[in-house]
C-alpha positions in Angstrom: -2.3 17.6 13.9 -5.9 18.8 12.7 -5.9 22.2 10.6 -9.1 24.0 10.0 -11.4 22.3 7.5 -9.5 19.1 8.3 -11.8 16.1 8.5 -8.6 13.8 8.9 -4.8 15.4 9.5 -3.9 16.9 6.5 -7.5 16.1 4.1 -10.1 18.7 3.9 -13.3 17.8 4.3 -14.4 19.5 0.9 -12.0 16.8 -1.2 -13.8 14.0 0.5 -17.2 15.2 -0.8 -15.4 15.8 -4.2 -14.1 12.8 -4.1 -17.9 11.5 -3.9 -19.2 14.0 -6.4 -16.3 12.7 -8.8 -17.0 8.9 -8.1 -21.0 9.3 -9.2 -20.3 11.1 -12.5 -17.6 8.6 -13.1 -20.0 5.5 -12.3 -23.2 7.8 -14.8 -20.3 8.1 -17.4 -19.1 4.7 -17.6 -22.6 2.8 -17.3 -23.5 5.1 -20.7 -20.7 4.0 -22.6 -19.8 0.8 -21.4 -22.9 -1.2 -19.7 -25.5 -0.2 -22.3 -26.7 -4.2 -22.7 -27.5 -4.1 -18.9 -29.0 -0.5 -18.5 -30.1 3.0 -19.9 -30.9 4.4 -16.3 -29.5 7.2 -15.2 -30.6 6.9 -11.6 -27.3 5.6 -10.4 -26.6 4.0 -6.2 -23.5 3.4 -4.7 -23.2 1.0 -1.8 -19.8 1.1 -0.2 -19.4 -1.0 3.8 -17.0 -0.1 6.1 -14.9 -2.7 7.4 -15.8 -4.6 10.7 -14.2 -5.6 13.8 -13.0 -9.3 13.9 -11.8 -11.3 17.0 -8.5 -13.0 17.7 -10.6 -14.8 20.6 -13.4 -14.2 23.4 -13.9 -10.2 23.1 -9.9 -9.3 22.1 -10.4 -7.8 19.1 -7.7 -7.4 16.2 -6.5 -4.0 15.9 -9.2 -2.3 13.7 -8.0 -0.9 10.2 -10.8 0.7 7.9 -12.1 -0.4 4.7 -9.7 2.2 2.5 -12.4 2.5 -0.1 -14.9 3.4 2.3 -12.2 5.8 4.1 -11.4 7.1 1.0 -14.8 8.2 0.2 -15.7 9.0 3.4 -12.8 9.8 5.9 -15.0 8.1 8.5 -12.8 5.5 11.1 -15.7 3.9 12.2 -16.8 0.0 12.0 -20.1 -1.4 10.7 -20.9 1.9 8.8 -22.7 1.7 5.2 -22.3 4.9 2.5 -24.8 5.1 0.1 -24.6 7.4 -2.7 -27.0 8.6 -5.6 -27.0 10.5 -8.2 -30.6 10.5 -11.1 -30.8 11.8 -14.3 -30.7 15.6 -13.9 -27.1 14.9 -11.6 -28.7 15.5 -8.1 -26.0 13.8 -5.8 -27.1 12.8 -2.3 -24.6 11.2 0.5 -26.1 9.0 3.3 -24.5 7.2 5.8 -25.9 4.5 8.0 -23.6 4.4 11.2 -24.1 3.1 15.2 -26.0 4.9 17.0 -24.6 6.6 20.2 -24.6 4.2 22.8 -23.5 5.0 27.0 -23.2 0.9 27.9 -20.8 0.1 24.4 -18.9 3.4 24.4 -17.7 2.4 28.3 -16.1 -0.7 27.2 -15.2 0.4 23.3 -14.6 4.0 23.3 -16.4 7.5 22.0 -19.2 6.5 18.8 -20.0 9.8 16.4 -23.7 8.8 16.0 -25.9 9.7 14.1 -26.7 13.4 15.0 -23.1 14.7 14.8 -22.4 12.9 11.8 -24.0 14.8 8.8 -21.8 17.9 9.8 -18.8 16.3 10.4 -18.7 14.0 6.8 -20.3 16.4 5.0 -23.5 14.1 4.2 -26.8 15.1 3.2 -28.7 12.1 5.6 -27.3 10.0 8.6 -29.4 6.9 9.8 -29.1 4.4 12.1 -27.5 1.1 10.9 -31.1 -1.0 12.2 -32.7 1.7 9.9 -30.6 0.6 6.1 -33.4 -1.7 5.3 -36.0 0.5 5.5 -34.4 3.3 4.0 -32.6 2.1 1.5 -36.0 0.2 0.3 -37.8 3.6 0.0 -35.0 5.2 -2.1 -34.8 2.0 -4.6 -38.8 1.6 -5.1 -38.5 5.8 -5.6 -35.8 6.1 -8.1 -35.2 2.7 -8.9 -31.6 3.1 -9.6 -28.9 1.2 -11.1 -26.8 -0.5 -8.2 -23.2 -0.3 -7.9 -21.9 -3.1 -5.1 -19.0 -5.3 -4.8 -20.4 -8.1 -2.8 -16.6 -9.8 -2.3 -15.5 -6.8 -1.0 -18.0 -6.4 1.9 -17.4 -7.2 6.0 -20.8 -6.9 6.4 -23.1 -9.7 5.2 -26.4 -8.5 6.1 -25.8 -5.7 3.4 -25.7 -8.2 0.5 -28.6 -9.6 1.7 -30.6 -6.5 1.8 -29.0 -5.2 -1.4 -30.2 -8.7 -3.2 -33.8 -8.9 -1.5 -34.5 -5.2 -2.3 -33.4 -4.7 -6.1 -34.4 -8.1 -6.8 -30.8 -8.9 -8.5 -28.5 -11.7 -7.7 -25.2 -9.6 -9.9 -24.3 -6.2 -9.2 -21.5 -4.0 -10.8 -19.0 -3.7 -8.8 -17.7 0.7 -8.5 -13.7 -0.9 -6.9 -12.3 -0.4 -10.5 -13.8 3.2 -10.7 -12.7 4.0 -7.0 -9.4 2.5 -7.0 -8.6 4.3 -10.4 -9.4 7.6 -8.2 -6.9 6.3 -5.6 -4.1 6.1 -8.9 -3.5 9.7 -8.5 -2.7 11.4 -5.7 -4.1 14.7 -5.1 -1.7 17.2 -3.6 -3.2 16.6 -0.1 -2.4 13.4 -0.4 0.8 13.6 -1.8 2.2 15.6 1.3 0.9 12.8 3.6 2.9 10.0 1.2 6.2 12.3 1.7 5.8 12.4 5.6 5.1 8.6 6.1 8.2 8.2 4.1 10.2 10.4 5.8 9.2 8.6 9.3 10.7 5.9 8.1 13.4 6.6 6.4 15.0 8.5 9.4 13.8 5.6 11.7 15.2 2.3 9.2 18.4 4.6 9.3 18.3 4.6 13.1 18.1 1.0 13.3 20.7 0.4 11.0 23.2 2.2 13.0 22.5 0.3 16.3 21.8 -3.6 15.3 25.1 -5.8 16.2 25.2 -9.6 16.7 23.8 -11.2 19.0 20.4 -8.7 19.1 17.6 -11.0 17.4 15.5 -10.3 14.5 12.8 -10.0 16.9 14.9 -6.7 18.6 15.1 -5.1 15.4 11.0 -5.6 14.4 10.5 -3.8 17.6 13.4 -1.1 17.3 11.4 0.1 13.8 8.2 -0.2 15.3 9.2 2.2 18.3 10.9 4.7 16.1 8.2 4.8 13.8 5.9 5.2 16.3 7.7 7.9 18.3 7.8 10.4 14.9 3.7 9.8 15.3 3.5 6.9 12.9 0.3 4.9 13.7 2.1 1.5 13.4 3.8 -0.2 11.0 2.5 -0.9 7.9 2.7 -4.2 8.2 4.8 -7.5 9.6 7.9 -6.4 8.8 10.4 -8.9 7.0 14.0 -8.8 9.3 16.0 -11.7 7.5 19.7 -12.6 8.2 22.1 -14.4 6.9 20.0 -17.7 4.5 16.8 -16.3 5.8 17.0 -12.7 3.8 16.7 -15.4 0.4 13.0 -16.4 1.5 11.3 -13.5 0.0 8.6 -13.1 2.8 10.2 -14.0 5.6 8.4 -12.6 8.3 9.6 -15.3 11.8 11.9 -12.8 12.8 13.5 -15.0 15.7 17.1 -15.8 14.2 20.0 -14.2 16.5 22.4 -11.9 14.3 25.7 -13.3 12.9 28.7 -10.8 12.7 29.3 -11.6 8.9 26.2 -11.6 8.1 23.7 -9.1 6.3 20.2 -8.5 7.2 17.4 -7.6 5.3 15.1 -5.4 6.7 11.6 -4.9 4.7 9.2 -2.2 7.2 7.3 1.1 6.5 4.6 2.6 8.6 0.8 4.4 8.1 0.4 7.8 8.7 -2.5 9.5 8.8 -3.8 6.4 6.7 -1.3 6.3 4.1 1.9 3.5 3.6 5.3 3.7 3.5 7.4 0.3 1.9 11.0 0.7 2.2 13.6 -2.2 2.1 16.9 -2.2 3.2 20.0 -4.5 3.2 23.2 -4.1 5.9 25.6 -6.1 7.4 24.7 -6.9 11.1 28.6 -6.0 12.0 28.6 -2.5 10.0 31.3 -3.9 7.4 30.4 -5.9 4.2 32.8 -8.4 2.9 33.8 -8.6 -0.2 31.3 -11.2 -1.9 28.6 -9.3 0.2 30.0 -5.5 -1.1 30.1 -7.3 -4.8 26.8 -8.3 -4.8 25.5 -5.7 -2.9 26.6 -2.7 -5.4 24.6 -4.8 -8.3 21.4 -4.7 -6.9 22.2 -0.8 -6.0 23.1 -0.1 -9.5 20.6 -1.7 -11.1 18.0 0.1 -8.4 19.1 3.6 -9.4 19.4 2.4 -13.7 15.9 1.6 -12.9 14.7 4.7 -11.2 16.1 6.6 -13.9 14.3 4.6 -16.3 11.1 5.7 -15.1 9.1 7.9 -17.5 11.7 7.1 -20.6 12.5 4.3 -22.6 11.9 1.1 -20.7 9.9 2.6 -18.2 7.0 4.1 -19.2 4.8 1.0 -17.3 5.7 -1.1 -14.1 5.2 -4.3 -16.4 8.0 -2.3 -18.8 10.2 -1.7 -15.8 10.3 -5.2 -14.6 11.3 -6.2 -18.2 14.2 -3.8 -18.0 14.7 -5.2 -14.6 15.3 -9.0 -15.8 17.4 -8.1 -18.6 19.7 -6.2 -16.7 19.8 -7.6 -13.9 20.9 -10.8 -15.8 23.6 -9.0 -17.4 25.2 -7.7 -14.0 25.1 -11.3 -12.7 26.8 -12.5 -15.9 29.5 -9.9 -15.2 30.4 -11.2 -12.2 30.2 -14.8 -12.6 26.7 -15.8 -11.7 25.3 -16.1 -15.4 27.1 -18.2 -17.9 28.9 -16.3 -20.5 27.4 -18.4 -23.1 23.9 -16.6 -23.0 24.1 -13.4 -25.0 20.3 -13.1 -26.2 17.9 -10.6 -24.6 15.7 -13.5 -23.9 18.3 -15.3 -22.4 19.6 -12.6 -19.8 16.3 -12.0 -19.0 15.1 -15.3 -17.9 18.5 -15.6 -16.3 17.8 -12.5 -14.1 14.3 -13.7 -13.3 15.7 -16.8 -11.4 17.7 -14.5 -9.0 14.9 -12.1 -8.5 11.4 -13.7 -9.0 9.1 -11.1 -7.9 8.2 -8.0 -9.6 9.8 -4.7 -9.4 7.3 -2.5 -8.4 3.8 -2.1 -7.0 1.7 1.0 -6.6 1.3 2.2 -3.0 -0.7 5.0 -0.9 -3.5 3.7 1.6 -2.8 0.1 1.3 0.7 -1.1 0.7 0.0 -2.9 -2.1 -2.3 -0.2 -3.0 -5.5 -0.4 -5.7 -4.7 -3.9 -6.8 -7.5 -3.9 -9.7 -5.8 -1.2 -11.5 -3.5 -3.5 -14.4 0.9 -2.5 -13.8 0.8 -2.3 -17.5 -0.7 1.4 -17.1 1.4 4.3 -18.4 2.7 6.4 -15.4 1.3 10.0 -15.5 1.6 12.5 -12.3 0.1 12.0 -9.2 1.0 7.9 -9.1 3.1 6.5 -6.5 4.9 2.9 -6.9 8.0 1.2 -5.3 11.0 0.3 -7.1 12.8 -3.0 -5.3 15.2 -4.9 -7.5 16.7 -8.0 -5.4 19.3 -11.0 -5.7 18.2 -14.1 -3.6 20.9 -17.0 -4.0 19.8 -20.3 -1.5 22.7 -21.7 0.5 21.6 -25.2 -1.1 22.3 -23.4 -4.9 25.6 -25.3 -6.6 25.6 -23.2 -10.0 27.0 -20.2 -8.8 30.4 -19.8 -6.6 30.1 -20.5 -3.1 31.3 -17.2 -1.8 28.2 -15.4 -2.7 25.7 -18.5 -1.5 23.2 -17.7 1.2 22.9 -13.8 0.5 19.6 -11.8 -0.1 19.9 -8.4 -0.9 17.0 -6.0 -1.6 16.5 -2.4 -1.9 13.4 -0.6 -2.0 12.8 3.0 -2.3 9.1 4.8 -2.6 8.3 6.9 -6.0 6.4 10.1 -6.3 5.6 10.6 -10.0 5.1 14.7 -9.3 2.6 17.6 -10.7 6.3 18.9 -13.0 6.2 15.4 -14.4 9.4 14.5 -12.8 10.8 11.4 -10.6 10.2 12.0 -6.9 12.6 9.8 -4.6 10.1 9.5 -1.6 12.3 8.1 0.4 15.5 9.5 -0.4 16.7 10.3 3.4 17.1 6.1 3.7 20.5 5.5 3.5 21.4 2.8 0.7 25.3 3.8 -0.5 28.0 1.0 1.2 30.3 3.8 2.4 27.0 5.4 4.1 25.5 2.6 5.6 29.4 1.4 6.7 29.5 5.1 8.5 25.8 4.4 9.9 27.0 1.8 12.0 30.8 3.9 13.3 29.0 6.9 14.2 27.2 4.4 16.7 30.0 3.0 18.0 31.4 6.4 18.8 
């Protein structure tokens, strides 16, 4: 649904060209206080590609998903697209956007193109060009202004840019504006923060769905394509990405993503799946016995990893877990603990070091990752940052014991449990459970699967 002043479902087009405005000052701002060896201009450009379309073979194309920094910036969907933005000395911003033109033999086979015309209204830009014409223009503006470029060469689909970028301005290195951008993406504005509560809710009502229906002898396969349909019939776009669906040994590979074992009635499956909406990423991960009744090694286990999950939610913001790097700390050391409780840790280790290295062999992977457009969302930004409003982050502690392991008792061999939940760090300064509506209690999921068989 598209509200008035929309540019995408639920984003105004007014905080896109905020967003810009925001971005240029930021990139003026930072090359005065931190790149003063390399420049004092104050004539700033910003060169930012859209992703392009890439081919599984002879004309299929891959499903197309968008540069999100260019989206971000731009709220534009289309391929081979170049933003350029500028700002000089007395903070004059300008927004250009080089884009296909309209085109009556393409659009047949591919579909509707904005071009060119339509496109200055619609993005809020101040010039649109034809992509043939970037050269030309972008050649004029540099040997006007000569500005200071801001690129990220790595980051680009589009080669021909970087070649054009280099040729014109003469330089071989340019600073790359990802860091800037993706510290932008840290904080969710309120817009976007509405968007992150409905992705999650899509799939916390449909993961709860599938958890109630899955029995043995369905595949791992069925249940990759019962979340997609769900997700996808509460308007989801798709899934966020290849889900993981482990049973039985397979839920202790971490990544598992072959999805073509057939369910086991003692078994527990793993199920690791959120969906885009509107452009932003859902990550939940759940864990459930195929038959809708744990057993007793599977409940003991089980009810550590959901322990420690909600110690380590509640450790968010406070002592412990004021950074994701902090949180993963906590994580180790506790986690280490439980399993020493239980039998899994040798009683002889009582040191915080100790526990903590202990708790790292069950659960090798971090605890937490931010999230929003991508999954594993602004990567460049360090998990040793403080968490302040407006961040969002997953919390997913997990147990992963190999059916080959001979140091802990065979009963709890060949179980992988995680559980993942989606966090909202709001405007009050207070713990938002995104995904709250996803069933996780034993008694819960235990009734999931009755009510089915009802």
């Amino acid at each position: 649904m598209i509200n008035k002043g929309d540019l995408v479902p639920g984003i105004q087009l007014d905080e896109f060209k905020q967003r810009r405005s925001r971005l240029l000052l930021g990139t003026q701002k930072y090359a005065a206080e931190h790149l003063k060896d390399r420049t004092t201009n104050r004539n700033h450009m910003i060169i930012i590609p859209s992703a392009t379309k890439k081919f599984m073979s002879e004309k299929i194309p891959y499903f197309f998903r968008q540069n999100t920094d260019f989206y971000y910036l731009s709220g534009c969907l289309e391929p081979d697209t170049i933003l350029v933005m500028t700002i000089d000395e007395k903070s004059n911003m300008k927004s250009v956007m080089f884009m296909r033109p309209k085109d009556k033999h393409a659009e047949l086979w591919e579909g509707s193109r904005t071009g060119v015309d339509l496109s200055i209204e619609l993005f809020g830009l101040d010039e649109a060009y034809a992509s043939d014409d970037f050269e030309s223009e972008i050649k004029r503006k540099i040997e006007c202004h000569k500005p200071f470029i801001w690129y990220d060469s790595k980051a680009s689909c589009l080669p021909n840019v970087t070649e054009i970028a280099k040729k014109l301005s003469g330089n071989s290195h340019f600073e790359s504006p990802l860091s800037l951008i993706q510290g932008m993406r840290l904080f969710k504005s309120p817009s976007e923060q509405n968007l992150m509560r409905r992705t999650c809710e899509i799939a916390s009502l449909s993961i709860n769905e599938v958890m109630g229906e899955t029995r043995p002898g369905l595949s791992e396969h069925h249940v990759y394509a019962m979340v997609d349909f769900k997700c996808r019939m509460r308007n989801a776009n798709h899934l966020a990405y290849p889900p993981v669906v482990a049973s039985g040994n397979n839920a202790t590979t971490i990544h598992y993503i072959n999805n073509t074992q057939l369910l086991k009635s003692n078994d527990m499956i793993l199920m690791d799946a959120g969906c885009e909406y509107a452009g932003y990423n859902s990550d939940i991960t759940r864990t459930w016995p195929v038959n809708g009744k744990f057993t007793e090694p599977q409940k003991i286990l089980y009810e550590v990893v959901l322990q420690l999950q909600k110690e380590m939610i509640g450790k968010l913001l406070n002592e412990g877990g004021h950074t994701l790097d902090h949180l993963f700390d906590s994580m180790c050391m506790a986690l280490g603990k439980y399993l020493q409780e239980i039998g899994l840790v040798p009683k002889h280790i009582t040191d915080v070091i100790g526990l903590t290295r202990a708790g790292y062999q069950f659960c090798p992977h971090h605890i937490s990752h931010y999230l929003g457009m991508d999954v594993h969302d602004t990567p460049l930004m360090p998990r040793s940052i403080r968490l302040l409003p407006g961040m969002v982050c997953t919390v997913e502690p997990g147990v992963y014991i190999s059916k080959d392991r001979t140091d802990v008792p065979e009963e709890f061999r060949g179980i992988g449990i995680r559980i993942e939940d989606d966090i909202l760090i709001n405007n009050e300064n207070k713990v938002e459970v995104l995904t709250s509506a996803c069933t996780k209690e034993v008694h819960e999921l235990e009734n999931l699967h009755k009510m089915k068989c009802i």
